[in-house]
C-alpha positions in Angstrom: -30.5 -172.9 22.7 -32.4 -175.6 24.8 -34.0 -178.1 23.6 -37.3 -179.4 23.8 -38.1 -182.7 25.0 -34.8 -184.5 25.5 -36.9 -187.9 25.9 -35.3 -191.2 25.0 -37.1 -194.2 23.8 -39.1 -195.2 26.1 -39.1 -198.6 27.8 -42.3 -200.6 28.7 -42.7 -201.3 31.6 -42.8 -205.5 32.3 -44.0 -205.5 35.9 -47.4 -205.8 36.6 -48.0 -204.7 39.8 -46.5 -201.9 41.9 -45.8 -201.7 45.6 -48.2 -199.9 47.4 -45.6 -199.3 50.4 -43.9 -196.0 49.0 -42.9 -193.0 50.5 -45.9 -191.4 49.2 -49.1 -192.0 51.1 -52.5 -192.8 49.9 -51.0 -194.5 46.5 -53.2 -196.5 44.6 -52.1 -200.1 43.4 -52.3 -200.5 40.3 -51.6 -203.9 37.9 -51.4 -204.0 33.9 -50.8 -201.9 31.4 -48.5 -199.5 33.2 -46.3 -197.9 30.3 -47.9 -194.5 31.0 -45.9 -191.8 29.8 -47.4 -188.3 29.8 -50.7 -189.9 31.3 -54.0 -187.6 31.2 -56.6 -189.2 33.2 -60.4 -189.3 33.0 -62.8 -190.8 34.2 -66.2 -191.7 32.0 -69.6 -192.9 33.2 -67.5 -195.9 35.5 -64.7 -196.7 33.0 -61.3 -194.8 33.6 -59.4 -193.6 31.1 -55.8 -192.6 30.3 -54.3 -190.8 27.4 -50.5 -191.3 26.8 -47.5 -191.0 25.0 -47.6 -194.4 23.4 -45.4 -194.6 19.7 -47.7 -194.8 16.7 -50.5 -192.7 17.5 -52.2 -191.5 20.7 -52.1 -194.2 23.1 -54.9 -195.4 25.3 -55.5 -197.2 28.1 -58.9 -198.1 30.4 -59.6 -199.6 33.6 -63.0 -200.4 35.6 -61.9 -199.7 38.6 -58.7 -197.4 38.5 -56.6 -199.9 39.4 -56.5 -202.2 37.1 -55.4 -201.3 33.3 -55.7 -203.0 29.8 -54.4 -201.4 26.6 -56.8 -199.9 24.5 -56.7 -199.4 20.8 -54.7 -195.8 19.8 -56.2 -192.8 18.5 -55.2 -192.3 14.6 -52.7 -194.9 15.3 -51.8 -194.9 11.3 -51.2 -191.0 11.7 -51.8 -188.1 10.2 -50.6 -186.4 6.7 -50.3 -183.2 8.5 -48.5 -184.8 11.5 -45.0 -185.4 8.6 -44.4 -181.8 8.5 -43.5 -182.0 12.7 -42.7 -185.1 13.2 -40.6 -186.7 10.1 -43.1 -188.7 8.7 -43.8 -191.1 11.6 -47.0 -191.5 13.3 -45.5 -190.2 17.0 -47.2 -188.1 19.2 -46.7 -186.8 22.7 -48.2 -185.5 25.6 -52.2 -185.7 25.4 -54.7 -183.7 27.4 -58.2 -185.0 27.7 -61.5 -183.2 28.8 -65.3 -183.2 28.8 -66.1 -180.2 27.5 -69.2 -178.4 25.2 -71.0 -182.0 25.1 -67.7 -183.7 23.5 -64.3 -185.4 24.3 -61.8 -183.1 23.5 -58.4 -184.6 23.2 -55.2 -182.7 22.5 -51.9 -183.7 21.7 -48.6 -182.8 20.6 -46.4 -183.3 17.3 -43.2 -182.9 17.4 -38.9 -184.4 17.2 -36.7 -184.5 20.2 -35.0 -181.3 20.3 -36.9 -179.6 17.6 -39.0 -176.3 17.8 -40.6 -177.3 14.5 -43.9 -178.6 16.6 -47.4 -178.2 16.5 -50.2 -178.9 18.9 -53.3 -181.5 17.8 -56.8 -181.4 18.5 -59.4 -184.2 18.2 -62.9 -184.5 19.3 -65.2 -187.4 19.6 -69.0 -187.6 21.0 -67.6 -189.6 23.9 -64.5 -191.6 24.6 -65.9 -195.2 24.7 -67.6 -194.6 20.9 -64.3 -193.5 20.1 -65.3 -191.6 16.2 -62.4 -189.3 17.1 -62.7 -186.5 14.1 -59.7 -184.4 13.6 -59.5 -181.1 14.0 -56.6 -180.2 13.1 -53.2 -178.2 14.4 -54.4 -175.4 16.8 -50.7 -174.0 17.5 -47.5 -174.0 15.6 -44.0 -173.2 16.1 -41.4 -172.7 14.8 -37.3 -172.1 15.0 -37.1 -168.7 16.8 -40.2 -168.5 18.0 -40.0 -167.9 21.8 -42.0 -171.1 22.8 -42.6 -174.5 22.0 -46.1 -175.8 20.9 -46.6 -178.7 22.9 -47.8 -180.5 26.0 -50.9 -179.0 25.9 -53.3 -178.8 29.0 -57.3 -178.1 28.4 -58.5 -176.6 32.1 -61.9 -174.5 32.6 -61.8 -171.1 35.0 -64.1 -170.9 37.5 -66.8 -169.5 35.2 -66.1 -172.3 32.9 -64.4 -170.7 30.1 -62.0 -173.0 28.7 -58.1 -172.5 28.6 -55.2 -174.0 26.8 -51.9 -174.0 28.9 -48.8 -175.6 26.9 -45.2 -175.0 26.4 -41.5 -176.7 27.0 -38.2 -175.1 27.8 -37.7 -171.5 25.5 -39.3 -169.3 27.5 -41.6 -172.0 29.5 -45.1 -172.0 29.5 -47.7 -170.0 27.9 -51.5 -169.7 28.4 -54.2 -169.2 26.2 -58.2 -168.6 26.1 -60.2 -170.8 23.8 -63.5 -170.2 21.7 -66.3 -173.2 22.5 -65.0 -175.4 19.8 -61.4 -175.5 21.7 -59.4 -173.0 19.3 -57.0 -170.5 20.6 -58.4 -166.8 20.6 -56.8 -163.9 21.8 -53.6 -163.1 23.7 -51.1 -165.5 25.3 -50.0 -165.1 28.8 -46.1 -166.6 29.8 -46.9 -167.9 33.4 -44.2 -170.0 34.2 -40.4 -170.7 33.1 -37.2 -171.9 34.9 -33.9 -172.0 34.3 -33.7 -176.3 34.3 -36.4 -176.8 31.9 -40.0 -176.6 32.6 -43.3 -178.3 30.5 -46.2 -180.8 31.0 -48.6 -177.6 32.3 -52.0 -178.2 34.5 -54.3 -175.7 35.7 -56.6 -176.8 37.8 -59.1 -174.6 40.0 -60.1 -175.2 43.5 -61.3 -173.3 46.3 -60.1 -169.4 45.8 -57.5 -170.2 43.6 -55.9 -171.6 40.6 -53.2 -174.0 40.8 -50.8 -174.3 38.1 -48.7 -177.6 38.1 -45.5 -178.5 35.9 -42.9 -180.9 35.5 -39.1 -179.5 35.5 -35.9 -180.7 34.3 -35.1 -183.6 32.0 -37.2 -186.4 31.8 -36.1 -189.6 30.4 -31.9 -189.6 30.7 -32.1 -193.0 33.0 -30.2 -192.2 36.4 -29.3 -189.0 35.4 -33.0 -187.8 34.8 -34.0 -184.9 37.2 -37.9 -184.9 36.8 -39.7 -183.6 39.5 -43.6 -181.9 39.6 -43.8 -178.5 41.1 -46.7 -176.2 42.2 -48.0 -172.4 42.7 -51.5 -170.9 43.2 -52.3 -167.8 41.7 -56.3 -165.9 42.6 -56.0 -165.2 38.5 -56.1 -168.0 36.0 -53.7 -166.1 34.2 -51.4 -165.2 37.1 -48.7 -164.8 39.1 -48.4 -168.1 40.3 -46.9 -167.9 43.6 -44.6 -170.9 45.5 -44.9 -171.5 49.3 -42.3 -169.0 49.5 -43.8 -166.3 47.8 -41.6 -167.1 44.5 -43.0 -166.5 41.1 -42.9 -170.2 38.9 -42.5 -166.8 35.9 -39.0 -166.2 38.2 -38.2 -170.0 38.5 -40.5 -170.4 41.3 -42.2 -173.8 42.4 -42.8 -175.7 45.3 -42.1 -179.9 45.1 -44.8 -182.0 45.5 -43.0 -184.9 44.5 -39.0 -185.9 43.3 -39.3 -189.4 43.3 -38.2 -192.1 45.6 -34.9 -194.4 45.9 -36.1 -196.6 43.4 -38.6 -195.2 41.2 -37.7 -191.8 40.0 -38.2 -188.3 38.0 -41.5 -188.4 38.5 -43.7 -186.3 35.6 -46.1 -186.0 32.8 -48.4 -185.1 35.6 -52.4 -185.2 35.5 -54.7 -183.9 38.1 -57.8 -184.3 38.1 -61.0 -184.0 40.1 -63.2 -187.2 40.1 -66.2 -185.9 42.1 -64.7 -183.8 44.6 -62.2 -186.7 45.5 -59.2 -185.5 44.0 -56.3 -187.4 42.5 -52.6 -187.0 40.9 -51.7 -189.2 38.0 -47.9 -189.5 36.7 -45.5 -191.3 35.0 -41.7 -192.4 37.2 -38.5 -194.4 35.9 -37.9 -197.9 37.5 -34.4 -198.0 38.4 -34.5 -201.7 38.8 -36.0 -202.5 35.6 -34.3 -200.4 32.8 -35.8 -197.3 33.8 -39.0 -198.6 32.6 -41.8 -195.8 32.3 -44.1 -196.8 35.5 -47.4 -195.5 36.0 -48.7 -194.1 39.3 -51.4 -192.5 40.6 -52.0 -190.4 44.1 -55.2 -189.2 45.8 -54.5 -185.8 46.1 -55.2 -183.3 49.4 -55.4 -179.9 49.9 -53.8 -178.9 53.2 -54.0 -175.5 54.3 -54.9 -173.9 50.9 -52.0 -176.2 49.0 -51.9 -179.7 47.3 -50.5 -182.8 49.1 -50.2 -186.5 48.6 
């Protein structure tokens, strides 16, 4: 049986400023608050936002400009009763997705152990992000030991008519899709749309031009120089699929195309968020510092589409 997340603990990043000269073009440089794991980005009147795997809580971080990022204070950061049942009594959380959505901030999030099926997916919802009266809403998804999925890292995403969707999923049998009722509640069938043989998880759907794209993180995350993290793609004319590769492969079939594997020095790049700030569109993600601990680094990409696909 494979397991879930296989995170370690995760190790804050110390630097405070990243090189802009990577492999990657079009990088942003960024400076602060950088321990980003998981990151969903947002972007709110002229503040930017990112949601994150912190510890106690669902962590937070802002910036005016993008580029600059001070720690913010964590969403139930005491926890949840209804959080012990998944997560042994602590207040972790992983994984959050953030959206605008039915005139509120919805915020998703996982609940979970490493290596456990036993997980459930969150939902809170505020009037905005900066007022911050976050009001649970309680678990949306469970699972369960021999259940043939795992209820976390969730994804909100619209379709083009602007019905909203819930993506989520690790490992088992990959990733699942679901529609949601107006007040962000699962309704209906689920759809498996992606799995591979490594390990796939940390789901976006994102719609542009004629089609959906459907983005994921696969292998193992956090195992230091022995992580193999990398963010894949597929495009699919159906929200809920095929999602087809460059070659034609189905991400259901192990399929994916690499948009990014890392570099020499910071690697197993994941947790990705895309998002589209006004037509300009960007890639957010977390990557391991080899040279400081394998320290949980944030980046963040403007992201093109060439051709009918994403590049950085």
């Amino acid at each position: 049986m494979k397991s879930s997340k296989t995170k370690k603990r995760i190790v804050v990043a110390t630097s405070t400023s990243l090189i802009a000269a990577l492999c990657f073009g079009a990088v942003w440089s960024l400076s602060g608050d950088l321990n980003s794991h998981d990151p969903a980005i947002i972007k709110e009147g002229s503040t930017w936002w990112t949601f994150r795997t912190w510890g106690a809580g669902i962590g937070v971080a802002f910036s005016s400009d993008g580029h600059a990022w001070n720690t913010g204070t964590p969403i139930f950061g005491s926890g949840l009763s209804w959080w012990h049942a998944y997560n042994g009594n602590t207040a972790w959380t992983w994984a959050p997705s953030v959206a605008d959505y039915n005139g509120k901030t919805f915020c998703y999030y996982a609940v979970s152990t490493f290596g456990s099926q036993k997980s459930a997916i969150g939902l809170t919802t505020a009037t905005n992000i900066a007022t911050g009266n976050w009001a649970d809403q309680g678990a949306v998804i469970t699972s369960a030991s021999g259940n043939n999925y795992n209820a976390i890292d969730p994804c909100f995403t619209l379709d083009a008519s602007g019905n909203p969707w819930l993506s989520f999923g690790s490992f088992w049998n990959g990733i699942f899709l679901t529609k949601l009722t107006t007040a962000g509640k699962p309704t209906g069938s689920w759809t498996n749309i992606a799995n591979n043989s490594a390990g796939i998880e940390n789901s976006q759907i994102v719609h542009n031009g004629s089609y959906y794209y459907l983005f994921a993180s696969v292998g193992t995350c956090c195992n230091g120089a022995s992580s193999t993290y990398h963010i894949v793609y597929g495009r699919s004319t159906s929200i809920t699929g095929p999602y087809l590769d460059k070659n034609g492969v189905n991400m259901l079939n192990g399929g994916g195309t690499t948009i990014d594997a890392g570099s020499s020095r910071y690697i197993a790049p994941g947790g990705e968020s895309v998002y589209n700030n006004g037509g300009n569109w960007i890639l957010a993600r977390h990557e391991l510092d080899s040279q400081n601990g394998y320290a949980t680094t944030y980046f963040i990409n403007d992201l093109f589409w060439v051709n009918g696909w994403p590049s950085y």
